[in-house]
FIKOLZA-1660 file (N, C-alpha, C; in steps of 0.1 Angstrom, whole numbers, plus 5000, padded with zeros to 4 digits):
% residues 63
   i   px   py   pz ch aa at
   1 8662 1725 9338  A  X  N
   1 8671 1734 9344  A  X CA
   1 8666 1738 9358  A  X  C
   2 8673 1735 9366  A  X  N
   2 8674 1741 9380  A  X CA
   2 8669 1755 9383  A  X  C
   3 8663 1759 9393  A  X  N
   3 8652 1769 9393  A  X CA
   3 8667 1781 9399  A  X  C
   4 8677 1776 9405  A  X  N
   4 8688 1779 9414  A  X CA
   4 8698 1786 9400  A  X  C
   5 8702 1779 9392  A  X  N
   5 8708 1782 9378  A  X CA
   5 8700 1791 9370  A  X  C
   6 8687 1792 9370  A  X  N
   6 8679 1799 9363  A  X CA
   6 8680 1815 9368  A  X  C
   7 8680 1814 9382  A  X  N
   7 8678 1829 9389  A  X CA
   7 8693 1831 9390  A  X  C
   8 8705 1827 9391  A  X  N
   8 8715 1832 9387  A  X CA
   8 8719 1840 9371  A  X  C
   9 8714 1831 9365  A  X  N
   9 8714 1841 9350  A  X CA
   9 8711 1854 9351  A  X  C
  10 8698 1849 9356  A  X  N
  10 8689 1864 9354  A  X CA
  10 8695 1872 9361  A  X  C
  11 8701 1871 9371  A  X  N
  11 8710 1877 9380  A  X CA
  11 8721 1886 9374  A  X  C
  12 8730 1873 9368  A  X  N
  12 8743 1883 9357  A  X CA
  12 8739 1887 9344  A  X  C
  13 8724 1886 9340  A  X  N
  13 8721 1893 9329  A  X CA
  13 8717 1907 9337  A  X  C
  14 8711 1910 9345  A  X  N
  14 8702 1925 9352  A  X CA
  14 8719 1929 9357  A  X  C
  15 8727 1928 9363  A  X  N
  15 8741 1931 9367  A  X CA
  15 8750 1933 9358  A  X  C
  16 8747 1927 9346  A  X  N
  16 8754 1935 9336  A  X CA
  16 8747 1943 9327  A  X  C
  17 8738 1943 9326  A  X  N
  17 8733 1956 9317  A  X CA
  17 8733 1964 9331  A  X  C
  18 8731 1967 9338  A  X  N
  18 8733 1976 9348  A  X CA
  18 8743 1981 9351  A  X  C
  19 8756 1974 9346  A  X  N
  19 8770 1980 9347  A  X CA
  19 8774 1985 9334  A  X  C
  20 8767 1981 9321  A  X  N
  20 8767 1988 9308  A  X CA
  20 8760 2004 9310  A  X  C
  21 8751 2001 9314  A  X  N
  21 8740 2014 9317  A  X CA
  21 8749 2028 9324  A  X  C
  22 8755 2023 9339  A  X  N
  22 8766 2032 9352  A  X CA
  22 8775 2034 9343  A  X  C
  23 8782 2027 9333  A  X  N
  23 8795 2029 9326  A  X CA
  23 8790 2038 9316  A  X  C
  24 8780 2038 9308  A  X  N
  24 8776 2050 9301  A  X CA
  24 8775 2060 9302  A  X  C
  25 8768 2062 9316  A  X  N
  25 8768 2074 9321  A  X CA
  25 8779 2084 9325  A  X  C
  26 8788 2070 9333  A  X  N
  26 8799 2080 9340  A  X CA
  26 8810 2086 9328  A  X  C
  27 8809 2076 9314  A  X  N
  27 8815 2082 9302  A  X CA
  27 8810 2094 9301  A  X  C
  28 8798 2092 9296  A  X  N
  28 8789 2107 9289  A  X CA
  28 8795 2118 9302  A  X  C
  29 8795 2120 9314  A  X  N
  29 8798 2128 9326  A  X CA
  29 8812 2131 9322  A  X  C
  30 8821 2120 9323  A  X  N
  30 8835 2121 9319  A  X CA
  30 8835 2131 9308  A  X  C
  31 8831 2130 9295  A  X  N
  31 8831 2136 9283  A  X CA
  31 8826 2151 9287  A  X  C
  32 8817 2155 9292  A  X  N
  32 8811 2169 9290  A  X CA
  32 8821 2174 9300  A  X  C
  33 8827 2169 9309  A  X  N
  33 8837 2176 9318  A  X CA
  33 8847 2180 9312  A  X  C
  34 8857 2168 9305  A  X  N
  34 8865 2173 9293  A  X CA
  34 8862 2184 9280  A  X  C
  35 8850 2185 9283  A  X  N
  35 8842 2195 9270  A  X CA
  35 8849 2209 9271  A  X  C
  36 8842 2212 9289  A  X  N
  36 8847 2226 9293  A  X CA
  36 8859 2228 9296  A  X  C
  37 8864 2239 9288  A  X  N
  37 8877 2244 9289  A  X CA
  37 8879 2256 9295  A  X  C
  38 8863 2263 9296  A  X  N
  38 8864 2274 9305  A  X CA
  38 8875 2280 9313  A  X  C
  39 8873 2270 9325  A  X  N
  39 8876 2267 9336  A  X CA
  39 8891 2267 9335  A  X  C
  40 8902 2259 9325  A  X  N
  40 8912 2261 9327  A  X CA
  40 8921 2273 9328  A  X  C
  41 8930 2275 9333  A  X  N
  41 8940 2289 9329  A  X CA
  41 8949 2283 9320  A  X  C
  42 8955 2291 9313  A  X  N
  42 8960 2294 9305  A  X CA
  42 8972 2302 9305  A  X  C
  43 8982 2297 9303  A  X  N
  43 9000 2301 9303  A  X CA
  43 9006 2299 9291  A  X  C
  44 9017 2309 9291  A  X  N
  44 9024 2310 9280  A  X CA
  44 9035 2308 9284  A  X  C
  45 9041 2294 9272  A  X  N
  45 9051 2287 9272  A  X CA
  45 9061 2290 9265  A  X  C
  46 9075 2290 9269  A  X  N
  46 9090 2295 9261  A  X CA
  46 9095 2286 9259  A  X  C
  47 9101 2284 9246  A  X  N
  47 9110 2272 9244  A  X CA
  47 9118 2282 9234  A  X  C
  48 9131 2273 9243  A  X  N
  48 9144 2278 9237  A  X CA
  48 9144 2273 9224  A  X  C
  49 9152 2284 9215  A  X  N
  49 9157 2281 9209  A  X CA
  49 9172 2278 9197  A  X  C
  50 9177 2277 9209  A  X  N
  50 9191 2273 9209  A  X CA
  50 9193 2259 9221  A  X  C
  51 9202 2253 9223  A  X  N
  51 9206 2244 9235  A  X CA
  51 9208 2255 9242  A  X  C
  52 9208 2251 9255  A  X  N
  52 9213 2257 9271  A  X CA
  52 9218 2248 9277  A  X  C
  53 9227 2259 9280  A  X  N
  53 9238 2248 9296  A  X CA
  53 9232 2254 9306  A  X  C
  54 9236 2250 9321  A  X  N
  54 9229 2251 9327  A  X CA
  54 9240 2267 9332  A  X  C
  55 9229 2275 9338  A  X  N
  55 9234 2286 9345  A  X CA
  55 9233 2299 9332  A  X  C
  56 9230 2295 9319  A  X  N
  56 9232 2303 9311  A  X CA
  56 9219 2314 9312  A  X  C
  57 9225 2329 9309  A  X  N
  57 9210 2338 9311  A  X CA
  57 9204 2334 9300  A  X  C
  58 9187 2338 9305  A  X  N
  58 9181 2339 9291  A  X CA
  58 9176 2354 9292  A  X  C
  59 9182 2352 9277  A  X  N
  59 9175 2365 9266  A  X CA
  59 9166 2361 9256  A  X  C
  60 9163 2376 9249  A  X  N
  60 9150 2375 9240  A  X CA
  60 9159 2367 9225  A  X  C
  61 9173 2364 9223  A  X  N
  61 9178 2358 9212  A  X CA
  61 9181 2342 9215  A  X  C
  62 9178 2339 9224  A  X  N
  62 9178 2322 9232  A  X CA
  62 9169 2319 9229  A  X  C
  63 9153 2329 9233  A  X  N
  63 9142 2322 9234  A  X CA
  63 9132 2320 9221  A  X  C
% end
């Protein structure tokens, strides 16, 4: 084997565990960010309970 073919291997073997390695991490990062929910706010949502046309008021027997 060619000394040229030899050090390319070795090349896309160290280049991919190295991108296995950065991908781990940026998951694990990814994940503990999704963890905290702290941070979000929080709203309260109304759903009708009847159809609505459009222009109609809402009341507390719609919602």
């Amino acid at each position: 084997m060619r000394a040229n073919t030899l050090i390319m291997i070795v090349l896309a073997g160290v280049f991919g565990v190295l991108a296995v390695v950065l991908a781990n991490i940026w998951l694990a990062s990814q994940r503990n960010a999704m963890a905290r929910t702290d941070d979000v706010p929080h709203d309260t949502v109304v759903v009708a309970a009847i159809p609505l046309k459009f222009g109609d008021t809402l009341t507390e027997d719609k919602l």
